[in-house]
KEDOLO-363728 format. One record per residue (C-alpha): residue number from 0; x, y, z. Coordinates in pm, 1 decimal. Example, Ala and Ser with C-alpha at 12.3 -4.5 7.8 and 13.67 -1.06 7.14 Angstrom:
<palos>
+-----+----------+----------+----------+
!   k !        x !        y !        z !
+-----+----------+----------+----------+
!   0 !   1230.0 !   -450.0 !    780.0 !
!   1 !   1367.0 !   -106.0 !    714.0 !
+-----+----------+----------+----------+
</palos>
This chain:
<palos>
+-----+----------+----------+----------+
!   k !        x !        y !        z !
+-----+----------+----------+----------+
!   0 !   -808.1 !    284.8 !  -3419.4 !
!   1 !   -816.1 !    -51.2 !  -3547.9 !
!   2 !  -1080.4 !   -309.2 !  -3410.2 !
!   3 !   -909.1 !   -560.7 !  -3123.5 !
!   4 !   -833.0 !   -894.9 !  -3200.2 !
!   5 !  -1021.0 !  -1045.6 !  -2904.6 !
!   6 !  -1355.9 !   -886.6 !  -2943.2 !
!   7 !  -1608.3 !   -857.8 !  -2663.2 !
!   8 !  -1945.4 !   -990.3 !  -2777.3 !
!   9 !  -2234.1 !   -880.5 !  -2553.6 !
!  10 !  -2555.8 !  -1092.0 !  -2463.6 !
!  11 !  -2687.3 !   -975.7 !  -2815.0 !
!  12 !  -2439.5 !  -1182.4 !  -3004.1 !
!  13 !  -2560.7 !  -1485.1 !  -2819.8 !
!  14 !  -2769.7 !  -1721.3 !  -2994.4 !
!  15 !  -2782.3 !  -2136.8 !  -2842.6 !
!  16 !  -2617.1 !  -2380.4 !  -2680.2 !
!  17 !  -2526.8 !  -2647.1 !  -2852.8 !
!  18 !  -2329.7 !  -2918.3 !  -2565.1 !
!  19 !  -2096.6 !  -2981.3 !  -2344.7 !
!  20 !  -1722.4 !  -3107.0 !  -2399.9 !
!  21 !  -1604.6 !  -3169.2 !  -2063.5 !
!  22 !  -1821.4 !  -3273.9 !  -1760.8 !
!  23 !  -1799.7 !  -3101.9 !  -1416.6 !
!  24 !  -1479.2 !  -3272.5 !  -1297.7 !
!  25 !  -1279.8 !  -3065.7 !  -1578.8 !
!  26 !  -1164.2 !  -2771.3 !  -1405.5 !
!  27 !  -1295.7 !  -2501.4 !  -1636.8 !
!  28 !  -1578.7 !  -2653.5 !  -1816.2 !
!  29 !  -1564.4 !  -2633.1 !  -2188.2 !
!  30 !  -1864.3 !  -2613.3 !  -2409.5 !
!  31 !  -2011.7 !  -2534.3 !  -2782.3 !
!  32 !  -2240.5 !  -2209.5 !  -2819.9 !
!  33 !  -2354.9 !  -2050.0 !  -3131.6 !
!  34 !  -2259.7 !  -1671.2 !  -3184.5 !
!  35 !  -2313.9 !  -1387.1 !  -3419.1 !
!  36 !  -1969.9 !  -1286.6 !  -3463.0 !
!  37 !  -1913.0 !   -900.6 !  -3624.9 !
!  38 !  -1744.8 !  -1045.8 !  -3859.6 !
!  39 !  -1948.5 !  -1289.5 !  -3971.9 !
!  40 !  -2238.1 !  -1308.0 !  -4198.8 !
!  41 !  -2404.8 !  -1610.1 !  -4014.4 !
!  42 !  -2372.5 !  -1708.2 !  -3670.8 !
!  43 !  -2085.3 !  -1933.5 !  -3600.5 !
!  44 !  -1999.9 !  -2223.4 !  -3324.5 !
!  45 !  -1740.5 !  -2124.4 !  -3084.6 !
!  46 !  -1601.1 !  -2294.0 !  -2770.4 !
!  47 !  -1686.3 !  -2133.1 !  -2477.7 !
!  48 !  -1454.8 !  -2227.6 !  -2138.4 !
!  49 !  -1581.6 !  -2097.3 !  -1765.3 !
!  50 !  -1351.8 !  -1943.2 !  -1569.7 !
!  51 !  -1383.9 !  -1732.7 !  -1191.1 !
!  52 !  -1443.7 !  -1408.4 !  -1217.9 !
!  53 !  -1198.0 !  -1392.9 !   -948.3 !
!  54 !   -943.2 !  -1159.4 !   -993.8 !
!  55 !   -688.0 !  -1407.1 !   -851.7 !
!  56 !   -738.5 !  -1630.3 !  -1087.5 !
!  57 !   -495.0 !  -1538.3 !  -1411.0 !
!  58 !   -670.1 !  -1779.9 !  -1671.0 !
!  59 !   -905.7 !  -1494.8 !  -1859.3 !
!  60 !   -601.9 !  -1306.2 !  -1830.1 !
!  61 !   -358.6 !  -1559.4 !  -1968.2 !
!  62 !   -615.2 !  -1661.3 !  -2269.2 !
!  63 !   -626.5 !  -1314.6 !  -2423.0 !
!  64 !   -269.4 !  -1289.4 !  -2388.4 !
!  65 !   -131.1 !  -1607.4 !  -2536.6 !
!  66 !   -420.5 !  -1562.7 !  -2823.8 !
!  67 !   -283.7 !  -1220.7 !  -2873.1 !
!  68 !     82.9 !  -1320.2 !  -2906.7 !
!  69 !     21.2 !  -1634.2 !  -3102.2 !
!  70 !   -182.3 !  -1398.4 !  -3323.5 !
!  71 !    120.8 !  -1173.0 !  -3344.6 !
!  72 !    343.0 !  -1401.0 !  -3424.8 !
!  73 !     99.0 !  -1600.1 !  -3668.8 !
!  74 !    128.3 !  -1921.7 !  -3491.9 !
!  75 !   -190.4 !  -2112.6 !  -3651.5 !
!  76 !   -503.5 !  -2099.0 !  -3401.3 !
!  77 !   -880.6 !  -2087.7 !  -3387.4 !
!  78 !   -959.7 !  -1751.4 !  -3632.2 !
!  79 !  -1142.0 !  -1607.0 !  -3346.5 !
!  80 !  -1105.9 !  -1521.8 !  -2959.5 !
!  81 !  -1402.8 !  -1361.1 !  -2773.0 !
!  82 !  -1522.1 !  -1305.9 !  -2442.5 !
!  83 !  -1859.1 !  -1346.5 !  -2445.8 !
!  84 !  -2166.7 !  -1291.0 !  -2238.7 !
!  85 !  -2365.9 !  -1580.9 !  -2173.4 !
!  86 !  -2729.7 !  -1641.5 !  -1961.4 !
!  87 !  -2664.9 !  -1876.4 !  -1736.1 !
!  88 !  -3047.9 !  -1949.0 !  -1779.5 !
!  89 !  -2993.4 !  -2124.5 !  -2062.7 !
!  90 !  -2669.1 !  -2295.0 !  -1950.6 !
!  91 !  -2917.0 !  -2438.0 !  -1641.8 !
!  92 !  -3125.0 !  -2578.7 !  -1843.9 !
!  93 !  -2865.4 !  -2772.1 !  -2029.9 !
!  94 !  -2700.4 !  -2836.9 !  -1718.3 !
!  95 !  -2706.5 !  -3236.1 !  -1784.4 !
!  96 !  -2340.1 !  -3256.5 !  -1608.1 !
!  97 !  -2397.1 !  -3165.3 !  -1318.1 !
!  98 !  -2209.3 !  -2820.5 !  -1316.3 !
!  99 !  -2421.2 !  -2630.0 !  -1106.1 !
! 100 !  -2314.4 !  -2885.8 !   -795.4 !
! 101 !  -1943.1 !  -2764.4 !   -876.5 !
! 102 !  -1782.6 !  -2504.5 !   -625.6 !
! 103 !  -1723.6 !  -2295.0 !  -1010.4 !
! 104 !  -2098.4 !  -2365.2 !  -1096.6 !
! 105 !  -2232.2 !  -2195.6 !   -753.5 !
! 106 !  -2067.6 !  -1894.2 !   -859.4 !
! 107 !  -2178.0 !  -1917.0 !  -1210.9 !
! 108 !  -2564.0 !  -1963.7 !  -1164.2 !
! 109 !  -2529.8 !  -1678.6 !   -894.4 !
! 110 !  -2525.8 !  -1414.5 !  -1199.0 !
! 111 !  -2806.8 !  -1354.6 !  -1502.8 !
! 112 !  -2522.9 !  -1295.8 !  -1786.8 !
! 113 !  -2158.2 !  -1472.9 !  -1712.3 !
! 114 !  -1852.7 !  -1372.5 !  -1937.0 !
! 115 !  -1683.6 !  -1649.4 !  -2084.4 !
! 116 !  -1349.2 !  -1715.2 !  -2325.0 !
! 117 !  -1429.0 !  -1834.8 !  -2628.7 !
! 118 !  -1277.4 !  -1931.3 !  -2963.5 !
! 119 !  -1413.4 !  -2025.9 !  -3305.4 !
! 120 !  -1496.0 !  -2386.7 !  -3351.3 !
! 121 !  -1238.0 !  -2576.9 !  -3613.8 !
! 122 !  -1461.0 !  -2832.6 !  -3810.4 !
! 123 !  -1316.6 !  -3208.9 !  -3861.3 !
! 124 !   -985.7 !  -3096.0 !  -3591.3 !
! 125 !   -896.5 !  -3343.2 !  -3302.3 !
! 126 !   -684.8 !  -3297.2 !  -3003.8 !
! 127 !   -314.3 !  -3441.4 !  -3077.8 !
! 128 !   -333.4 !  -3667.0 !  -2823.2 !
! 129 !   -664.7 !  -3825.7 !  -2953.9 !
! 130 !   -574.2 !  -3854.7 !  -3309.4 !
! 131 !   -315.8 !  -4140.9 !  -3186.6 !
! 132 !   -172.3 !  -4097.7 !  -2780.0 !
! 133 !    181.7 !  -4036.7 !  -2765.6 !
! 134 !    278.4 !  -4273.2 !  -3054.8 !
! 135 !    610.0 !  -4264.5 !  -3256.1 !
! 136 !    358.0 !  -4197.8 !  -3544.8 !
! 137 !    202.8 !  -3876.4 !  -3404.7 !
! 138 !    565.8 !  -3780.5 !  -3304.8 !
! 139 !    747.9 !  -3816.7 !  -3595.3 !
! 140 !    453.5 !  -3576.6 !  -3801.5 !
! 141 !    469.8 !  -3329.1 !  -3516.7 !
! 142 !    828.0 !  -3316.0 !  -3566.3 !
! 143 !    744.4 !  -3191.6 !  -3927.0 !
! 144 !    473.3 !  -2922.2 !  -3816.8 !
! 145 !    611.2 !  -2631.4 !  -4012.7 !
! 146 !    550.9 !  -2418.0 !  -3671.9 !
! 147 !    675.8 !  -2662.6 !  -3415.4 !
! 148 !    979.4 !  -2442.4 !  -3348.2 !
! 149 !    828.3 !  -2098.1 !  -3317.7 !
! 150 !    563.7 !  -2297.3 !  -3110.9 !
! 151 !    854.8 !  -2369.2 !  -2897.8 !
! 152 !   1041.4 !  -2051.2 !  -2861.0 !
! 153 !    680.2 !  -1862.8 !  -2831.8 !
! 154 !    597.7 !  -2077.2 !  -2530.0 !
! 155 !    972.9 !  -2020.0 !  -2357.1 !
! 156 !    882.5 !  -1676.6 !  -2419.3 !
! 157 !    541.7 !  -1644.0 !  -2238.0 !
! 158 !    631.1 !  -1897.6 !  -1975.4 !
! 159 !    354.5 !  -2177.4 !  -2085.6 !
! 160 !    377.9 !  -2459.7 !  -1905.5 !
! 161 !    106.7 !  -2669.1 !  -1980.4 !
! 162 !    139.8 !  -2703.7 !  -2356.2 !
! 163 !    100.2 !  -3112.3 !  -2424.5 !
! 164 !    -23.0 !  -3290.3 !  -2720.0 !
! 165 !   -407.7 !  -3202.6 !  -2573.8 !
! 166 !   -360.4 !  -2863.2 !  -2612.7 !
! 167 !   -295.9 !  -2891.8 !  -3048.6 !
! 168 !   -587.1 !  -2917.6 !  -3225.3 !
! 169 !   -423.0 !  -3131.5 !  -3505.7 !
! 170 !   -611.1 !  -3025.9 !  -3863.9 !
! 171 !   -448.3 !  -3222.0 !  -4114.4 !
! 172 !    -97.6 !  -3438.1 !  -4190.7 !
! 173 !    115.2 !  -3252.9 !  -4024.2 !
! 174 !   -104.1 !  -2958.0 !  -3974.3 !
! 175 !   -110.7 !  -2813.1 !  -3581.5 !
! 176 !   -336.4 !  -2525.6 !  -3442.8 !
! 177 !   -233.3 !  -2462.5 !  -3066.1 !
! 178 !   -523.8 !  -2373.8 !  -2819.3 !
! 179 !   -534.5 !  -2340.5 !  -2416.7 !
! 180 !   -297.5 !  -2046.8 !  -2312.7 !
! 181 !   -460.6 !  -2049.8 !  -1930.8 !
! 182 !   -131.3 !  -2192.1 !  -1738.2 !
! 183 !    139.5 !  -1970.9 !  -1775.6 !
! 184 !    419.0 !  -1947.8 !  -1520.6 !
! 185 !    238.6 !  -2246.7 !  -1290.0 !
! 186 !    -24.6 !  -2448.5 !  -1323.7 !
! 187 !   -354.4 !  -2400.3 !  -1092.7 !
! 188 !   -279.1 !  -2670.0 !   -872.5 !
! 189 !     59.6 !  -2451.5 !   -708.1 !
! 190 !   -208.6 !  -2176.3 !   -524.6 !
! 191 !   -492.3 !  -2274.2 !   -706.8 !
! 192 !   -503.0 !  -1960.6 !   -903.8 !
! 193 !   -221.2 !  -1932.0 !  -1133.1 !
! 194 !     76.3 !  -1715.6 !  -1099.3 !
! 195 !    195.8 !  -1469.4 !   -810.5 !
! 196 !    392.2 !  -1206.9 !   -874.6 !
! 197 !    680.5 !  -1397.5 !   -665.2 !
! 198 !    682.0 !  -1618.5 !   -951.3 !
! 199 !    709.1 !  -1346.8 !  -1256.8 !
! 200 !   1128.8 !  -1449.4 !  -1257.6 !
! 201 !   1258.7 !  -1297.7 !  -1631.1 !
! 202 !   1538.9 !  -1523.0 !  -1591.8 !
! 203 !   1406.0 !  -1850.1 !  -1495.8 !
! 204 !   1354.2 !  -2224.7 !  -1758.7 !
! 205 !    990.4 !  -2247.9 !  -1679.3 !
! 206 !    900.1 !  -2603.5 !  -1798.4 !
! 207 !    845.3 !  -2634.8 !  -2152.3 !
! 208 !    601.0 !  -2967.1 !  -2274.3 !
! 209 !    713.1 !  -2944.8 !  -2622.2 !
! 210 !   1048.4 !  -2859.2 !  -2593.5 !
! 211 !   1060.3 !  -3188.4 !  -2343.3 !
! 212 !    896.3 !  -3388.2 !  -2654.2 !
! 213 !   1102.2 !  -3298.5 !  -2917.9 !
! 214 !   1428.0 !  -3271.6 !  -2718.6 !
! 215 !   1361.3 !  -3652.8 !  -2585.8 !
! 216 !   1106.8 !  -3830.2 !  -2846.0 !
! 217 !   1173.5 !  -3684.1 !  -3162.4 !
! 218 !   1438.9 !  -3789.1 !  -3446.6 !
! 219 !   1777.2 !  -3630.7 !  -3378.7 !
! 220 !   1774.5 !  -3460.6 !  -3749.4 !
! 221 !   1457.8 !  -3318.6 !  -3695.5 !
! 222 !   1555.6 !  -3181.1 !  -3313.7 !
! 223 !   1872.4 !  -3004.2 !  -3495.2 !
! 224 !   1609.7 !  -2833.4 !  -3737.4 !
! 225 !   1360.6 !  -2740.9 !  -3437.3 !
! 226 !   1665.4 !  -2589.0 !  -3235.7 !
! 227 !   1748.1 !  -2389.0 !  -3494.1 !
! 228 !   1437.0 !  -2260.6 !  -3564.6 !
! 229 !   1326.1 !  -2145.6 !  -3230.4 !
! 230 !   1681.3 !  -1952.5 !  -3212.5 !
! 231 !   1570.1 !  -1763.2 !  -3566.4 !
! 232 !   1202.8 !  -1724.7 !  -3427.5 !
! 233 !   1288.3 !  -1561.1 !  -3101.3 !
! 234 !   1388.7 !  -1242.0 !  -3240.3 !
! 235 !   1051.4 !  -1177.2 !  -3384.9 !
! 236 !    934.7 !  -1146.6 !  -2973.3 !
! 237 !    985.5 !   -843.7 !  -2870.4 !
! 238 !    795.9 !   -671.3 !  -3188.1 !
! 239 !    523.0 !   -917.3 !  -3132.5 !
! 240 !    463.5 !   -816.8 !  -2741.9 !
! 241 !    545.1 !   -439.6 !  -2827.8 !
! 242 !    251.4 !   -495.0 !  -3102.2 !
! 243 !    -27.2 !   -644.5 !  -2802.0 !
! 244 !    118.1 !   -382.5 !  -2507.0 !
! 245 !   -249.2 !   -163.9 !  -2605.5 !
! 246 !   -476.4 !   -414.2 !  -2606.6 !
! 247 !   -343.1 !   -625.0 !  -2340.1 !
! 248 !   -384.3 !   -271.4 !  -2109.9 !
! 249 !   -699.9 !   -192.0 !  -2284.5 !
! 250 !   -834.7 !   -562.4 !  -2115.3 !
! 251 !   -678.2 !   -484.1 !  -1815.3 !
! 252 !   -858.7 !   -185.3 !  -1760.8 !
! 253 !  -1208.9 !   -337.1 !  -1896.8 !
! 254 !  -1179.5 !   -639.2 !  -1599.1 !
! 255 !   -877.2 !   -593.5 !  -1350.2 !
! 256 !   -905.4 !   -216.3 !  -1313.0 !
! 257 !   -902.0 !   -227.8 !   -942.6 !
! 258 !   -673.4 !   -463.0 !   -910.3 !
! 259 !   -436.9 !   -389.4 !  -1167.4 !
! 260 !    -58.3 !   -348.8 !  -1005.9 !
! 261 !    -33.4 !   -764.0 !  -1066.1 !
! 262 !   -138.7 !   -763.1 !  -1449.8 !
! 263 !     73.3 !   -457.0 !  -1483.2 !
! 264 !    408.1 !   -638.2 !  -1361.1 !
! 265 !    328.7 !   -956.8 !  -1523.0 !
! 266 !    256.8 !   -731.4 !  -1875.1 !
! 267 !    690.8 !   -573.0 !  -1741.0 !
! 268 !    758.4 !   -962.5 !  -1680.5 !
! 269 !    662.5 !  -1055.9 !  -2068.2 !
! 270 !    800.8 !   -735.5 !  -2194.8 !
! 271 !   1170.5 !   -811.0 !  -2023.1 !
! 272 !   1181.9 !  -1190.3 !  -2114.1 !
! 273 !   1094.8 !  -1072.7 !  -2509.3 !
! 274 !   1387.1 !   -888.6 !  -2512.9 !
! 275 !   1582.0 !  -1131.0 !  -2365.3 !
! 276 !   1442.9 !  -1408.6 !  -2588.3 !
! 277 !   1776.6 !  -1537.0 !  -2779.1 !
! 278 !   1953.3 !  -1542.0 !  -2436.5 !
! 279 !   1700.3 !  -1763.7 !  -2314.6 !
! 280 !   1646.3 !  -1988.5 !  -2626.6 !
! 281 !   2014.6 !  -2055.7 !  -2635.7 !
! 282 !   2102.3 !  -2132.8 !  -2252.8 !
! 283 !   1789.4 !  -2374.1 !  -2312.0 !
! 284 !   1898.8 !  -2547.9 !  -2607.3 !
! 285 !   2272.4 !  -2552.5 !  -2502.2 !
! 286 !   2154.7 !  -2729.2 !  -2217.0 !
! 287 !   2157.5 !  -3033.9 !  -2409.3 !
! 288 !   2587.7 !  -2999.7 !  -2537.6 !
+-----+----------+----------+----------+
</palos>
């Protein structure tokens, strides 16, 4: 049986923190932690992001998938996903943000280890957004991201709603990596969670950030190009989620076991709107005529 993709990493694989990214008003805090990945000679830096352990909210859930299916469909991202245990201990005494006054943080410091999302660290990357705001610049080389299409169709696919220029790590001219897969279907602020299964509609035009960019911002040459592309791409869907199905359950199992009936229909949900991919990609992009 081949080895999963996102690996767990127990406390052993743990070796510092290194600082925080985000302070306490973010959400999900995000910070950098040294780990001894297996497949690494030497320990590596990884982002780690906090999330509840609750098993209402869907963010854990929606990272492994959206890594997984990216992965699949080898849409650049970070080489590695984890989830990791932590000790809070040491998180404490780094605590120089404030997180343990946080609603998130009281829950955190309440346990010895804490599992966390991670994913590897990309040297000398910035966020999109940073490298130069929404500028015609930044838009014009996004337009020529040699996976800004399959990007595209990928999030239609998977529902991902909350995919602006802060969630692509850019890594070079014209060079993308995509990160932050935690809101699909809503965003937290709907419930405060993330999806119901009231929401899981096959059918439905979730919003789509990058569709909205390149449909409205970006050169009408280059729009023609990205259409067509995400129409080619979308075939390759249903493979990709029939290739994740195991490992998706397997996770499902490890952390939602008794509370799996949700994760199950969601897992139907993805399944159903793969195979309808071109349907959907067209009645999107013929929107527009």
């Amino acid at each position: 049986m081949p080895d999963k993709i996102v690996r767990f990493l127990d406390i052993s694989c743990y070796r510092n923190f290194k600082g925080w990214i985000t302070d306490k008003n973010n959400i999900n805090p995000v910070f950098v932690a040294s780990f001894k990945h297996p497949n690494e000679n030497k320990a590596i830096d990884m982002y780690g992001k906090i999330y509840p352990l609750d098993f209402t909210d869907r963010s854990l859930f929606n990272e492994i998938v959206g890594y997984l299916i990216a992965n699949a469909l080898e849409i650049p991202q970070p080489k590695y996903a984890c989830i990791a245990l932590i000790p809070t201990q040491d998180i404490a005494e780094n605590d120089n943000i404030g997180f343990s006054d946080s609603v998130l943080g009281k829950k955190f410091f309440d346990n010895e280890f804490y599992p966390i999302f991670c994913t590897s660290k990309i040297d000398k990357s910035e966020t999109a957004f940073e490298y130069h705001t929404r500028s015609k610049k930044l838009i014009d080389e996004l337009a020529k991201w040699s996976h800004i299409g399959d990007t595209i169709a990928m999030d239609n696919t998977i529902a991902h709603v909350d995919r602006h220029m802060g969630n692509l790590l850019r890594t070079g001219k014209a060079k993308y990596h995509v990160i932050d897969n935690d809101m699909l279907v809503c965003k937290y602020d709907t419930y405060g969670y993330g999806w119901l299964t009231s929401d899981l509609d096959v059918d439905k035009k979730y919003k789509n950030q990058l569709f909205d960019i390149a449909k409205d911002l970006m050169p009408q040459k280059e729009f023609v190009k990205i259409r067509s592309s995400m129409i080619h791409e979308c075939h390759k869907h249903s493979n990709a989620i029939a290739s994740i199905n195991n490992e998706v359950n397997n996770w499902m199992n490890s952390i939602y076991s008794s509370n799996s009936s949700d994760y199950i229909e969601f897992l139907d949900f993805l399944n159903k709107r793969a195979d309808n991919a071109f349907e959907q990609v067209t009645s999107r992009v013929e929107l527009l005529i």
